[in-house]
N, C-alpha and C positions, 0 to 999 in steps of 0.2 A: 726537417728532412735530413735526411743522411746522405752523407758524401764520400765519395770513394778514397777520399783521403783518410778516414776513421776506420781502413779496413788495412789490416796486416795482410803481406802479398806473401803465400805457401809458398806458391808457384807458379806458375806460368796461367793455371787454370784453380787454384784454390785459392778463396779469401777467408779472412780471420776479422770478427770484431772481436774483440779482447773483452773478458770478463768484466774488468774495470770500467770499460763503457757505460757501464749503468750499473748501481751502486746492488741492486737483487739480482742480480743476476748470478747463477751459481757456476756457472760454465762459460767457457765461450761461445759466440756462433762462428759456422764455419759454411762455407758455398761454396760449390764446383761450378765454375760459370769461365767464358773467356771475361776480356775487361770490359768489350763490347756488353757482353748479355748484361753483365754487373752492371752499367751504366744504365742501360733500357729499363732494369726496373726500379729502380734508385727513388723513383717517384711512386713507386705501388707501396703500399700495405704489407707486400709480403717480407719484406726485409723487419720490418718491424714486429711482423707476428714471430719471425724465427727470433729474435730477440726475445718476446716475448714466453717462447717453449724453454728458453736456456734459463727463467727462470721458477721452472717446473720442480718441486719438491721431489729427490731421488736424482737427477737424470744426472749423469755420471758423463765424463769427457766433454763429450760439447754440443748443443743443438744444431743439426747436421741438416743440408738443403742439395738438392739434385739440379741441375740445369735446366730442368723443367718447370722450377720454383713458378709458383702466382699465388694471389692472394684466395685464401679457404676460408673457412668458418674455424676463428681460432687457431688452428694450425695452419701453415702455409700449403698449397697442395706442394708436393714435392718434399716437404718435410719427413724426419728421421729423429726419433728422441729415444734413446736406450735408458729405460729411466728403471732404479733397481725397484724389485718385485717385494723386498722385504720390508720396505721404508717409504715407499713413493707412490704415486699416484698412477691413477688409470683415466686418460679421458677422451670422449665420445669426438670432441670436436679432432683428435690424433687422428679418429681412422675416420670418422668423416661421416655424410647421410648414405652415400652407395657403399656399406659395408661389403667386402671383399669384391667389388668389382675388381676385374680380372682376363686376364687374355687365355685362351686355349688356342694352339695351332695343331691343326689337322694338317695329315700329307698324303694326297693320294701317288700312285706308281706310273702316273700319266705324265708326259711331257706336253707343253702348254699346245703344241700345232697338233697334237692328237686329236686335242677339244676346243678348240678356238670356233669352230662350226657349232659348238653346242653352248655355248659360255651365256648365250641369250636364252633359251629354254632352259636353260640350269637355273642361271639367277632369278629366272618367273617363277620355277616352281620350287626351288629355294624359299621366297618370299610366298608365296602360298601354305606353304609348310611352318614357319617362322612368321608369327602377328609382331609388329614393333610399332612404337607411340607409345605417348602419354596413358596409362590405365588399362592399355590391350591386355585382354586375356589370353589362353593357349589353347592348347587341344585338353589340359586336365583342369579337373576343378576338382578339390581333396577337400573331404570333410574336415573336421578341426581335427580328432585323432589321428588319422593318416598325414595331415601336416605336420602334428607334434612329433612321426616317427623320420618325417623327413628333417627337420631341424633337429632331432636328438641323432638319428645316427648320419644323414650326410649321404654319401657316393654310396656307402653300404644301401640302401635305401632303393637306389638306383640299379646298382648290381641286382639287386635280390627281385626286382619285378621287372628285369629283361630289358632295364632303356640302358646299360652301360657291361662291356666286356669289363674283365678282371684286369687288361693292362690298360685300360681307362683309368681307372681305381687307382693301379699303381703309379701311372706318369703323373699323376693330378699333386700337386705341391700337400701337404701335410694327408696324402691320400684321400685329400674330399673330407676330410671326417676329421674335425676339434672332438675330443672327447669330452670337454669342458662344458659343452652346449648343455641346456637345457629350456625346454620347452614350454615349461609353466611362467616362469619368465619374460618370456615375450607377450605383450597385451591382446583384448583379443581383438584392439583397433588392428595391430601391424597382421595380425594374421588373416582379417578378414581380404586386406590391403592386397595379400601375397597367394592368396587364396587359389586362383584363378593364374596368376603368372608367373606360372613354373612352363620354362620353355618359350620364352618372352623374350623379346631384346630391350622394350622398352625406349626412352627418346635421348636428346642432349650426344653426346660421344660413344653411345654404343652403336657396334655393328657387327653383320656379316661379312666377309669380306673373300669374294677370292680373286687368288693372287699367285704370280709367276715367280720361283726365284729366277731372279736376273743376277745374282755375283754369289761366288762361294769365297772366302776367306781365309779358311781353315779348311781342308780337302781332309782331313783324316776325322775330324770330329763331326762333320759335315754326315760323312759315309756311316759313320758310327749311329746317329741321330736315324740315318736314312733320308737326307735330304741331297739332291743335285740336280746339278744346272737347267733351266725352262722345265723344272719341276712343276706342276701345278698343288697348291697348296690352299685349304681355307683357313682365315683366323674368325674366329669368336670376340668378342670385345661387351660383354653385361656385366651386372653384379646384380645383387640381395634386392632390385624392383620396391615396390614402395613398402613392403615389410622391413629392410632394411634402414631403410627413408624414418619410417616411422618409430624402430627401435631406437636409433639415435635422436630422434625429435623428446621422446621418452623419456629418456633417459641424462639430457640434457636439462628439461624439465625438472626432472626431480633432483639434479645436482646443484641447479643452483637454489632450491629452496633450502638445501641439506649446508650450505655454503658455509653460511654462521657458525655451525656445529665442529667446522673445521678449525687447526691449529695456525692455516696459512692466509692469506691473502692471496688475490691473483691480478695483475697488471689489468686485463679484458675479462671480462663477463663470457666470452664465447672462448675461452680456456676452462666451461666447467669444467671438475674433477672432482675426482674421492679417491681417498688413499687406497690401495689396490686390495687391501685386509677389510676395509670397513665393508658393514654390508649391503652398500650405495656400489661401492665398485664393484664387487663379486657379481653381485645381481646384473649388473650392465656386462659385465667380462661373459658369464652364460649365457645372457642376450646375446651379445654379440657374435658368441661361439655359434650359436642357432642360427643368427642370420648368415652367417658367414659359410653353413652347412648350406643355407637355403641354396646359396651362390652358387656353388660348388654343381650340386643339384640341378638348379637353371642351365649352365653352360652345359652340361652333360644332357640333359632333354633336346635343346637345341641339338648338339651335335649330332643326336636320334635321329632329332626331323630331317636332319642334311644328312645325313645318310640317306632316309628314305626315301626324299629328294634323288641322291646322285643315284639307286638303283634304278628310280623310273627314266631317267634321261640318260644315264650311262652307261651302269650294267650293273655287277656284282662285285667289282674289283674294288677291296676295300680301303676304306679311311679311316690311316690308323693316327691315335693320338701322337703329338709329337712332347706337347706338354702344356698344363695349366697351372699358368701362377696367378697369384691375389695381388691387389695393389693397395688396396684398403683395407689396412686387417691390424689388430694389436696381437703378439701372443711371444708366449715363455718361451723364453730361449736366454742357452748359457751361452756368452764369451767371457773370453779371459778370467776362465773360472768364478765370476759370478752368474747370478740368473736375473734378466733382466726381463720389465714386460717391454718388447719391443716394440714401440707405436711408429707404424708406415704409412705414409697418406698420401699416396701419388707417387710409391717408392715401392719398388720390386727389391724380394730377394733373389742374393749374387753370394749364392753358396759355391766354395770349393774343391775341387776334387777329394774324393776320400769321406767328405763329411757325412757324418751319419743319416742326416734328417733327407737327404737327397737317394732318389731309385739306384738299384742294384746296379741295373742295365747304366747308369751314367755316373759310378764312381770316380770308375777312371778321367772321365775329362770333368767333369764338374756341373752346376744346374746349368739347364737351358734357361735363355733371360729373353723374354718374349716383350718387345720393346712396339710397336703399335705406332704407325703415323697418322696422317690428317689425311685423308680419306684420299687426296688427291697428291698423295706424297708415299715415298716409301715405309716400310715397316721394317725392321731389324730381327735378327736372329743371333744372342748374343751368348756368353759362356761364366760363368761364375767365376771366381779365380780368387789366390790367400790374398793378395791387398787388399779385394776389397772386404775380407774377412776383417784383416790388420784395422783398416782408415774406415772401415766404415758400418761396421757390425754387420759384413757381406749383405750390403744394398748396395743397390744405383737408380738408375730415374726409371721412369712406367713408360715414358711418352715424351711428346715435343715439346707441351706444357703451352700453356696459351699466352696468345700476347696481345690477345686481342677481346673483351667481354664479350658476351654473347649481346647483350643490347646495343653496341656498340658497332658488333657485326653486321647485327641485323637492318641496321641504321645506315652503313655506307656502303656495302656490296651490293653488289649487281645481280639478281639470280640468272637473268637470262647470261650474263659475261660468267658467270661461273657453271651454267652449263656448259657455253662452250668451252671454256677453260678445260673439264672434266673429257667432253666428249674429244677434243684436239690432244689429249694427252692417251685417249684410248682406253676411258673407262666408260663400261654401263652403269648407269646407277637407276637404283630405285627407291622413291622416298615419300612417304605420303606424308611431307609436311613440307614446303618452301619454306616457311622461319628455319626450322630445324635445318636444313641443309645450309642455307648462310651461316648459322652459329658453327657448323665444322667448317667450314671452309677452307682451304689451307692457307692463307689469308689471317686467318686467326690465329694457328700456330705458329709457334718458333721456327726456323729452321731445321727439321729432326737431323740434316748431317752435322751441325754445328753441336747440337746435343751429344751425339752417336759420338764425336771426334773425343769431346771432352771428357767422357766417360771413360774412353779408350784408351786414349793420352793417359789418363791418371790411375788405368787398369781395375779399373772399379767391374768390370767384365773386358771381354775379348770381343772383336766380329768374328761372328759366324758363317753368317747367309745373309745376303739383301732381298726384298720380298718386292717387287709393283702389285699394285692395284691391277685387276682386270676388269671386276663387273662389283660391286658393292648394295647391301640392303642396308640401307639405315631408317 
């Protein structure tokens, strides 16, 4: 076990295990955590699997971890490895089985006492509109060609047959659309998987969620966004559904049969990988790119159905996107003049003002950073900014990050004490599974303002807006 004595102290909020810690290692690891969080997970997995990405073939400066850190499959969730594209490797277990799961936030022009009378019929027919669980299907079911065109072009796809406006398209992080994807790629287990749910929430940490801003932060980027104060707002929280699930089960598969054929060794078996050239990684990187369309795709169907939703209960006053970023996603991208494949796994990007890959409409202030709490906790609204271009290859954390397993949860919470927990704090919730709602519980996550501080503190993003829970579909 590791001790916090073996970790070089950055600052106040950043720790260092030093290269030399372990004789393979190519880099160092590094954590954003207080001393507190550092200590709580000392005994998990995860400190040792981020150990383990620093000694990933390629990956340049140091294997990087968010304050959200816990333990993943091979990667830590919360993990960050900027590993170069010309020499190094690509791997499934970096971005994980919910390939681009991802936050979208909606913002409607209503203040919250507007609709506090409707917030019960909303969230009913919210959930009538939106199936979520294990395998649920949607309102479309797409033959294999019409999926192929969804996974090869993404939000275009969406645009073109009427479920998404043109500044959908634009506010969505890489515009909904890898151009990398390809279709033939993906098997026709994961497609038949995804078939059916498009427009899905699916089970585990995904939800619908609507929510009041309760603090502004920043009043000039705030108004810029179009967000202020008992604004009423919804967020999205899905990814890539069991297509995704299933691309990386795939593709993991065939990495470690191909393993032998490599020039490296790997510390764990669920670090498979392939060098990002051979034709083991290419094949999974187009995989990916599909599924990662699929995703894109999903949260934009949903936000159809809520629309359709807020016209029957509300009116016509519309919900406009504010922004959709990935949290689980590998892809190209230059810093400091190299091109690195960027692997994020429970790690949002925290692009800069000016930066090219970021909408028209938000040069000036920099990306929105859509930060997600624990159902019965706040969610954040936060800003991209150069440090964390500088310290971090412009990431910071997705979320709370769990400190609690799901079996674990399910084992010592109370459902009836965390209904009322839910209802005394002033939320509707709707959930057709009891297990599933103990595994969120807020119980299970971290602190998100301890998260939110340490990110902040060390400028990894800015606060924006603070969100409450009102009424939630999980």
């Amino acid at each position: 076990m590791i001790s916090i004595k073996q970790f070089n102290k950055l600052s106040d909020y950043l720790w260092e295990i030093p290269k030399s810690f372990r004789s393979d290692m190519q880099v160092p690891a590094r954590i954003y955590a207080t001393e507190q969080m550092l200590k709580d997970i000392l005994h998990e997995k995860a400190i040792e699997q981020l150990i383990n990405v620093a000694t990933l073939p390629g990956i340049e400066k140091f294997a990087l971890a968010m304050p959200d850190i816990h333990q993943g499959y091979g990667f830590p969730i919360g993990g960050i490895a900027a590993i170069r594209s010309q020499d190094g490797i690509i791997s499934p277990g970096g971005v994980g089985y919910d390939i681009n799961c991802g936050v979208r936030l909606l913002a409607s022009e209503y203040h919250f006492d507007e609709l506090k009378e409707k917030l019960t019929d909303l969230i009913n027919q919210m959930q009538r509109e939106v199936p979520s669980g294990v395998g649920r299907g949607g309102q479309l079911a797409l033959k294999v060609n019409e999926l192929d065109k969804v996974l090869n072009k993404g939000i275009n796809w969406a645009v073109n047959h009427g479920y998404a406006l043109k500044e959908d398209q634009e506010l969505t992080e890489s515009n909904g659309y890898l151009y990398e994807a390809e279709a033939s790629l993906v098997s026709s287990h994961a497609k038949n998987r995804g078939a059916d749910q498009l427009g899905t929430l699916g089970s585990g940490n995904h939800f619908v969620e609507i929510q009041k801003v309760v603090e502004i932060f920043d009043e000039n980027i705030a108004k810029t966004w179009g967000l202020f104060k008992n604004q009423i707002t919804i967020m999205i929280h899905t990814g890539s559904r069991g297509l995704g699930h299933q691309v990386c089960t795939d593709y993991v598969k065939l990495m470690n049969k191909k393993i032998t054929q490599y020039s490296f060794t790997l510390p764990d078996r669920e670090l498979a990988c392939a060098p990002f050239h051979s034709p083991e990684g290419q094949d999974y990187f187009q995989a990916m790119c599909a599924a990662a369309n699929f995703a894109w795709v999903n949260r934009q169907l949903i936000s159809h159905h809520i629309r359709q939703a807020w016209i029957k209960i509300v009116g016509k006053s519309p919900l406009k996107t504010i922004y959709d970023v990935a949290h689980n996603i590998a892809k190209l991208e230059k810093h400091f003049g190299k091109e690195y494949m960027m692997h994020r796994k429970g790690a949002t990007r925290s692009f800069c003002p000016h930066h090219p890959e970021i909408p028209t409409r938000y040069q000036s202030t920099g990306q929105p950073v859509l930060i997600p709490g624990s159902m019965g906790t706040y969610s954040y609204v936060l800003v991209g900014t150069d440090d964390a271009m500088k310290n971090a290859f412009g990431s910071t954390c997705h979320g709370a990050g769990r400190s609690m397993s799901r079996a674990k949860a399910k084992k010592t919470l109370n459902y009836s004490e965390l209904r009322k927990e839910l209802s005394d704090y002033g939320v509707i919730v709707r959930s057709e599974s009891v297990a599933g709602l103990l595994e969120e519980a807020p119980a299970a996550y971290k602190d998100i303002h301890d998260v939110i501080e340490t990110v902040a503190t060390e400028n990894l993003a800015k606060k924006v807006a603070k969100l409450k829970p009102v009424a939630i579909i999980k």
